[in-house]
C-alpha positions as CSV (number, residue, x, y, z in Angstrom):
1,X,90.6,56.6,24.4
2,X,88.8,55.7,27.5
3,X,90.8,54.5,30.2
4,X,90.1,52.5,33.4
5,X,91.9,55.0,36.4
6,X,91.9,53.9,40.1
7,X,89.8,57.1,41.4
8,X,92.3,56.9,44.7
9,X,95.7,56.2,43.2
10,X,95.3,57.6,40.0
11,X,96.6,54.1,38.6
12,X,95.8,53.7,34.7
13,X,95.0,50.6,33.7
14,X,94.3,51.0,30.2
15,X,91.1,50.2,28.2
16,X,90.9,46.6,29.9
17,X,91.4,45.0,33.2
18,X,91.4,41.8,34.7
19,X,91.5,41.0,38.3
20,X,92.2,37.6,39.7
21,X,91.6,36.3,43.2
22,X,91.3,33.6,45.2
23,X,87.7,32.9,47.0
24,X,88.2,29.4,49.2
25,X,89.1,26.6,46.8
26,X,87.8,28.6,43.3
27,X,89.1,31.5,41.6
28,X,87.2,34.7,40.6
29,X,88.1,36.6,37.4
30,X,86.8,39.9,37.0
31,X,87.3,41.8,33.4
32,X,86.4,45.0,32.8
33,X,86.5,46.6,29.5
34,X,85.8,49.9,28.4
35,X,84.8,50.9,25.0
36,X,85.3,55.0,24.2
37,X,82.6,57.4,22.6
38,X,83.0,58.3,18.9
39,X,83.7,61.5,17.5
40,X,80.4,62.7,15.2
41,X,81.0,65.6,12.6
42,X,79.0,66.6,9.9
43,X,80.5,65.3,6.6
44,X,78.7,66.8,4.1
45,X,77.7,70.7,3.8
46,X,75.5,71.7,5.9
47,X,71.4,71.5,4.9
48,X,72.5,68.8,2.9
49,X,69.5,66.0,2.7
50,X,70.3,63.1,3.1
51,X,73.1,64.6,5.5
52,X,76.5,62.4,5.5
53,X,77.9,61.9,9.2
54,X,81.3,60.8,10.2
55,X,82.2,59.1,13.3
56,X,85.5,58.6,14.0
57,X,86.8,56.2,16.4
58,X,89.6,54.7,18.3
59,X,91.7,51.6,19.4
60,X,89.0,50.2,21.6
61,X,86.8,49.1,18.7
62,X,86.8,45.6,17.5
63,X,85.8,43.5,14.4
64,X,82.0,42.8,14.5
65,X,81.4,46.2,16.4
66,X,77.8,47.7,15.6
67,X,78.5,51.4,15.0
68,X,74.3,52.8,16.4
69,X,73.9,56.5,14.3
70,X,70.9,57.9,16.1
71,X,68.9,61.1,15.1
72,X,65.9,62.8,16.2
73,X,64.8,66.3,15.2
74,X,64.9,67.0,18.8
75,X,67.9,67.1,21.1
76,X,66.6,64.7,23.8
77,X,66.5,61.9,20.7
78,X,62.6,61.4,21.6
79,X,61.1,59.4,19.3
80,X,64.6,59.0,17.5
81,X,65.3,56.6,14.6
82,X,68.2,54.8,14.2
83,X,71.2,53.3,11.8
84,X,73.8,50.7,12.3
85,X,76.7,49.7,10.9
86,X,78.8,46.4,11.5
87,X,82.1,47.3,11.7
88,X,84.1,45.5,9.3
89,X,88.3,45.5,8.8
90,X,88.6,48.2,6.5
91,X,86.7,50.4,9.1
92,X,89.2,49.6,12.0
93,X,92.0,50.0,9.9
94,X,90.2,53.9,8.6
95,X,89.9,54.6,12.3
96,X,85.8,56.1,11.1
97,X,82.7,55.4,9.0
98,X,80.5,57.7,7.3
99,X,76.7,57.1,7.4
100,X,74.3,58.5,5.4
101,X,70.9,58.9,6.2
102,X,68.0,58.2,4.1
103,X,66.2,61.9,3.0
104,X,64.9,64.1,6.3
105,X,63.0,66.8,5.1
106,X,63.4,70.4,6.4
107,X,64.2,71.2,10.3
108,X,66.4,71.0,12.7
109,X,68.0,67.6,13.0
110,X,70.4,66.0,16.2
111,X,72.8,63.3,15.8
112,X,74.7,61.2,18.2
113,X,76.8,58.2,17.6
114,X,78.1,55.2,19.8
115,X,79.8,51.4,19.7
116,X,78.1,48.5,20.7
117,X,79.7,45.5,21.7
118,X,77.2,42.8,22.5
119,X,75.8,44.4,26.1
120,X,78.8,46.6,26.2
121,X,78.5,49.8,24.6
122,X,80.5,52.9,24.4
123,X,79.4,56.5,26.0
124,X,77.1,58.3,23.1
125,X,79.3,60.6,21.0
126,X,78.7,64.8,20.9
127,X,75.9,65.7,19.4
128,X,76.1,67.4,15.8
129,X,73.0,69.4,14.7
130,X,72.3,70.4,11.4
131,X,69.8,72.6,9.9
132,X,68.1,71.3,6.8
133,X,66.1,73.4,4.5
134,X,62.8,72.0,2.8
135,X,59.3,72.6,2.6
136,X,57.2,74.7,0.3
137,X,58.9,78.1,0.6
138,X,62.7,76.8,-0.7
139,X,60.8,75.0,-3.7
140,X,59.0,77.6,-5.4
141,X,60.3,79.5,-8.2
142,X,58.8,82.3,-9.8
143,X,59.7,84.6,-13.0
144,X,58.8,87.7,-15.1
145,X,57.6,86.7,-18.0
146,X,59.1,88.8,-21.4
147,X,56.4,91.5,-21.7
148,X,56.5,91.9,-17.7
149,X,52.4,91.5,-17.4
150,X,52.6,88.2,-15.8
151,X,54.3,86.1,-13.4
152,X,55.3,83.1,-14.1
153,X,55.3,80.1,-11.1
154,X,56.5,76.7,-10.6
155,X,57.8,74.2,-8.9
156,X,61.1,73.2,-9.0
């Protein structure tokens, strides 16, 4: 959990704050809230496409949360596409949700994770990579046929 901690004092003020004080004859009210990064991890085997991701979180999520599932086949998420997920009771209560993506092809793929609450939103999670096989070479299959003069090739 992400904490709010007074940099001088070291005071820890939780996941929320409010501040109250007086200015002439109104009242401010300052809140502060902080919302903490998932935790990504891969949850299916790895090369697996459509990959399966997992982020868990903590207490600082609410109901109506969007979960934001980002992933780019580079690790500066250029050009990176996105999934969301509303966060529902069932999810609080499981502490995570697992997305999968739709099908990636082969390559090197990066994943990060974080919460969004309206125009709050949490730090982005640690990135997971995972290396997905695909193209031409991992589809071909080839075999001797009985009498050994030919080869035999298709695709699987």
């Amino acid at each position: 959990m992400s904490n709010l901690v007074d940099s001088t004092t070291g005071l820890d003020f939780g996941a929320s704050l409010q501040f109250q004080t007086q200015i002439g004859t109104a009242g401010l009210i300052i809140t502060a809230v902080s919302i903490a990064a998932p935790a990504l991890s891969l949850a299916s085997a790895p090369g697996t496409d459509p990959p399966e991701l997992t982020a868990t979180f903590d207490a600082t999520v609410l109901e109506g949360d969007i979960l934001v599932l980002q992933y780019a086949q580079n690790a500066f998420f250029t050009s990176a596409s996105t999934a969301t997920h509303t966060l529902d009771a069932a999810d609080i209560l499981a502490g995570e949700y697992t997305f999968t993506t739709p099908p990636l092809g082969g390559g090197m793929w990066y994943f990060r994770a974080r919460d969004t609450r309206g125009s709050l939103g949490s730090p982005w999670s640690n990135t997971v990579s995972d290396d997905i096989a695909g193209g031409i070479a991992n589809a071909l299959d080839y075999s001797v046929a009985g009498n050994s003069q030919y080869l035999m090739m298709g695709w699987l």
